[in-house]
C-alpha positions as CSV (number, residue, x, y, z in Angstrom):
1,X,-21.8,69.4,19.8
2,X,-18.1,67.9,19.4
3,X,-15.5,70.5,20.3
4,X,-11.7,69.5,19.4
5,X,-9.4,69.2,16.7
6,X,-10.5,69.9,12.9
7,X,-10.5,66.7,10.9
8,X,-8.0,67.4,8.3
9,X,-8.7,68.8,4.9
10,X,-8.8,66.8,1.5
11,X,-6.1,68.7,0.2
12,X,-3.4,68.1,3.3
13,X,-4.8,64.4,2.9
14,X,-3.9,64.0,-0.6
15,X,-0.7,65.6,-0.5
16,X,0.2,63.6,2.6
17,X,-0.2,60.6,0.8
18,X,1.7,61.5,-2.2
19,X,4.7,62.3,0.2
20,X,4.1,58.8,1.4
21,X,3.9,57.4,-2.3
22,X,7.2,59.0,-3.1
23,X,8.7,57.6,-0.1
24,X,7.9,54.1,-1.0
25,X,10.1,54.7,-4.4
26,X,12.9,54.3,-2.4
27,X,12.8,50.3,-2.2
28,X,12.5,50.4,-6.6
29,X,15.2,48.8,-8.0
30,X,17.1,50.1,-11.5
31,X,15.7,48.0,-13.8
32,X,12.4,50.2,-12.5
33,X,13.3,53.3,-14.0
34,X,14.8,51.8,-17.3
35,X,13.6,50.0,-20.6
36,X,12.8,52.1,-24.0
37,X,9.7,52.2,-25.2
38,X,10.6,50.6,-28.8
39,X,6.8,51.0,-29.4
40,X,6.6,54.5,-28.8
41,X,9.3,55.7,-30.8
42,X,8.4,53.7,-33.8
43,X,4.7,55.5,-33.6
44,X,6.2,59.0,-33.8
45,X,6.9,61.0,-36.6
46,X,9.6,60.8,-38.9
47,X,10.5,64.3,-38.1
48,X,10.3,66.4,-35.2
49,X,11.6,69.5,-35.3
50,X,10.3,70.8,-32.5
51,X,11.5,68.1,-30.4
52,X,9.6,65.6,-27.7
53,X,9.0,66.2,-24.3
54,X,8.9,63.0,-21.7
55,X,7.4,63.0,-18.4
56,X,8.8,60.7,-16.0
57,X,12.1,60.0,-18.4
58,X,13.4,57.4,-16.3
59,X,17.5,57.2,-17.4
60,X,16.0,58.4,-20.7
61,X,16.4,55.3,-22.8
62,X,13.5,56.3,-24.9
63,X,15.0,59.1,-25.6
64,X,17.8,57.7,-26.1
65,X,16.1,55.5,-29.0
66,X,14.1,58.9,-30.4
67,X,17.2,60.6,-30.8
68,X,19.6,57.5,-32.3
69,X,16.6,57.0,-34.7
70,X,16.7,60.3,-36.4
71,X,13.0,61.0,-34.7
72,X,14.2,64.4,-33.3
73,X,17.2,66.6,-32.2
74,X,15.7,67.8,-29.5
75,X,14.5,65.7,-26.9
76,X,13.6,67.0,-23.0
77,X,12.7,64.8,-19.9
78,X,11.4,65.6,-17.0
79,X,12.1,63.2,-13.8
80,X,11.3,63.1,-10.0
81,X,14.2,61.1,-9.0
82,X,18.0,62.7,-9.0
83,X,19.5,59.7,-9.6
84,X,18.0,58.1,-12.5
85,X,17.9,62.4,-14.3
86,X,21.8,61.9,-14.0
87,X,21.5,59.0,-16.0
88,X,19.0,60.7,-18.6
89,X,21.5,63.7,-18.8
90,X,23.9,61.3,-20.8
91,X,21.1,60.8,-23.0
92,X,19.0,63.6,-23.7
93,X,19.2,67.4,-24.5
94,X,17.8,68.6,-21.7
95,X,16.3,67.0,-18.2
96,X,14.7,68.9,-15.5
97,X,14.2,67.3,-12.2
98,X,11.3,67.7,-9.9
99,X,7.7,66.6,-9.0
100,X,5.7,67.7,-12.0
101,X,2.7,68.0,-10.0
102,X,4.2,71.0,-8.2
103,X,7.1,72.5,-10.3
104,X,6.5,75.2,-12.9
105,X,8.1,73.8,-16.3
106,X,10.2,76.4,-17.7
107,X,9.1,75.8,-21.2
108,X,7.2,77.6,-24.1
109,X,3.4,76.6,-25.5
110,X,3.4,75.1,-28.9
111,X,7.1,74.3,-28.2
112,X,6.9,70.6,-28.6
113,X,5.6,68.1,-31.9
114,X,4.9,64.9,-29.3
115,X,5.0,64.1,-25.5
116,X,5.0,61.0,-23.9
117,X,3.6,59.7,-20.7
118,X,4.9,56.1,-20.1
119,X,3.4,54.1,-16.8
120,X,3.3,57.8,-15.2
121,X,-0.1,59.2,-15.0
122,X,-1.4,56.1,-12.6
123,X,1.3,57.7,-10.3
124,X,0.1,61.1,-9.9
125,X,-2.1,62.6,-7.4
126,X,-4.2,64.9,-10.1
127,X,-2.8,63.5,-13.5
128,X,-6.0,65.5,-15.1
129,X,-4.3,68.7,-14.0
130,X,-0.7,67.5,-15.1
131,X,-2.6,66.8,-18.3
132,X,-4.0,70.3,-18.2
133,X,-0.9,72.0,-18.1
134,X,1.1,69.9,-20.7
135,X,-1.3,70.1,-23.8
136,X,-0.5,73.9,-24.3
137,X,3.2,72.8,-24.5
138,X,2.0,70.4,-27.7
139,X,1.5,72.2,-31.2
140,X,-1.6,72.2,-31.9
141,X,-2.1,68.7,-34.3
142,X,1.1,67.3,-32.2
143,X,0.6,63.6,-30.9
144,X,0.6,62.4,-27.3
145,X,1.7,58.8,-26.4
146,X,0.7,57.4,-23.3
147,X,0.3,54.0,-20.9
148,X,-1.1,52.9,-18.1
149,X,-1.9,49.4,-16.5
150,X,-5.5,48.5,-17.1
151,X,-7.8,47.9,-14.0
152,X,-10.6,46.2,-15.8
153,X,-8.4,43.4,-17.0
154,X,-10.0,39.9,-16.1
155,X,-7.3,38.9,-14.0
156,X,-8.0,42.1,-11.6
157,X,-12.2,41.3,-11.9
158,X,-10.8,38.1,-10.6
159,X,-8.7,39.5,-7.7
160,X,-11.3,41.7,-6.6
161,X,-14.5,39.0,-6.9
162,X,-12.0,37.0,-4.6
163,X,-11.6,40.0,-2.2
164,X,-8.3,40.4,-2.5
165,X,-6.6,43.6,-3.7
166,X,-3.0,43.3,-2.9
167,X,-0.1,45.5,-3.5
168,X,2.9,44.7,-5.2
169,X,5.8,46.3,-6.5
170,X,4.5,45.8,-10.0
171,X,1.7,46.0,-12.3
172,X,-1.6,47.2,-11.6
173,X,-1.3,46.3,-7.7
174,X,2.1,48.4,-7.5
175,X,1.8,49.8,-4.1
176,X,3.2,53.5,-5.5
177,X,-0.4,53.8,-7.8
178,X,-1.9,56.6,-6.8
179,X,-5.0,56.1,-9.4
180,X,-6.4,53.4,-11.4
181,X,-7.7,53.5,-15.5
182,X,-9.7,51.5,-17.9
183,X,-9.3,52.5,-21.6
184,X,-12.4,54.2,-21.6
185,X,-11.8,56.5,-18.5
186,X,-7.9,56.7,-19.9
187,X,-9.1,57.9,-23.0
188,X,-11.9,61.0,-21.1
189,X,-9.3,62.3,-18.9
190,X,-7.2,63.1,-22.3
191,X,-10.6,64.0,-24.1
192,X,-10.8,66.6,-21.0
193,X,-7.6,68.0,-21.4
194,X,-7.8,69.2,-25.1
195,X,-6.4,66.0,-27.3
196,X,-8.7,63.9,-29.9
197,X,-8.4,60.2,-29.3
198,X,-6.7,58.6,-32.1
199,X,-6.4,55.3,-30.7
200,X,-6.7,53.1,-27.8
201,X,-5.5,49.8,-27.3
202,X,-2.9,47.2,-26.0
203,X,1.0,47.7,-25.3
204,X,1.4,43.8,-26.0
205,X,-0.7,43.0,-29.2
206,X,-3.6,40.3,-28.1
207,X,-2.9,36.5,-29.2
208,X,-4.1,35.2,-32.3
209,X,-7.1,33.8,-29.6
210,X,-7.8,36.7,-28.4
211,X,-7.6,38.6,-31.9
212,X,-10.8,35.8,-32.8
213,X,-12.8,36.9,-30.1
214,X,-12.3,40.5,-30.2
215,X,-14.4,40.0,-33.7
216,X,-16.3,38.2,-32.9
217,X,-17.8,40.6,-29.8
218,X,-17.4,43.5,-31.9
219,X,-14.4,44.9,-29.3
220,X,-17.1,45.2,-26.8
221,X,-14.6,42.8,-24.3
222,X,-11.2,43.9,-25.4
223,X,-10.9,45.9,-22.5
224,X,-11.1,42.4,-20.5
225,X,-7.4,41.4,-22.1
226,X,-5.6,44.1,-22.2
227,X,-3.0,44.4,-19.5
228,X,-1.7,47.9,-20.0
229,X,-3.3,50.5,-21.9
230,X,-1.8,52.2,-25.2
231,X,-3.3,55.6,-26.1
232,X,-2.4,57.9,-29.0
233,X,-3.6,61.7,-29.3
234,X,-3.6,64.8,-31.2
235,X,-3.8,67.9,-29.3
236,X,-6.7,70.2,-30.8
């Protein structure tokens, strides 16, 4: 029998790595951490008087748009990086700043009509959990918006047929991903934490070509051409 050193646990493995992953944020330009989500805010409600929580705000220029279109007067982000919180500050009513994976939100359940999770959960060590703990923040009936990039895409299938899977600093190969979604598994980890699917689908609308053969395989290959993944919920 071997006698030495333990092998490390899972747990000290994981969170090694995500100390690693945030590292590698470092070498993100600002154009990363910018660009409202036009799509999003449109999809909310007229009103919400509650307000909208973010996570992973950016320099809050959604919020920004939520807030300048009469969607809400109360709008609060949450962000890992100081810098770009700063800039959501300007913006927003109220930004907290930490690793929402390990900090404990100061904020009340049923306290919010909407929250948003924009190219944020594919970063996350245990975005179930993170999921876990935010849906009690959402009124019950209240929508969740969320994206991620899609790994069952053709042009991925093609990467990985090839044997290639090469990291990048964008996209689905971005090199900070700490997990990977189709639009069916996207849509059962938000199942699992307490919201009805209300829709699935893609950020960029399909082509008119694409739009033809989507009928005519009933949807069965849409999740081939989408890109990034657009979810809507309602929390139960």
């Amino acid at each position: 029998m071997f006698i030495g050193k333990p092998e490390k646990n899972v747990s000290d493995v994981i969170s090694g790595s995500a100390h690693l992953n945030a590292m590698s944020y470092a070498t993100k330009d600002d154009a990363y951490f910018t660009g409202a989500r036009q799509d999003f805010v449109t999809r909310l409600p007229d009103e919400c008087p509650l307000g909208i929580l973010e996570i992973g705000c950016g320099d809050g220029t959604t919020g920004a748009l939520a807030l300048r279109s009469g969607k809400c007067q109360r709008y609060v982000g949450v962000e890992l990086f100081p810098t770009a919180a700063d800039k959501a500050r300007e913006h927003l009513s109220e930004v907290l700043v930490g690793d929402v994976e390990e900090m404990t939100l100061p904020l009340e359940p049923d306290s919010f009509d909407a929250v948003i999770l924009s190219e944020v959960l594919e970063h996350l060590v245990k975005p179930w959990d993170v999921l876990a703990r935010i849906a009690p923040l959402v009124r019950p009936g209240g929508m969740v918006l969320a994206s991620s990039p899609n790994v069952s895409h053709w042009r991925v299938i093609r990467e990985l047929l090839a044997g290639r899977f090469e990291l990048t600093d964008r996209g689905v190969f971005d090199r900070t991903h700490m997990r990977w979604f189709t639009p069916t598994s996207f849509g059962e980890m938000f199942d699992r934490a307490g919201f009805d699917v209300v829709d699935i689908g893609p950020v960029t609308p399909f082509s008119a070509k694409t739009r033809l053969l989507s009928r005519l395989s009933g949807g069965r290959l849409d999740h081939l051409f989408m890109t990034q993944i657009s979810f809507e919920g309602r929390r139960r």
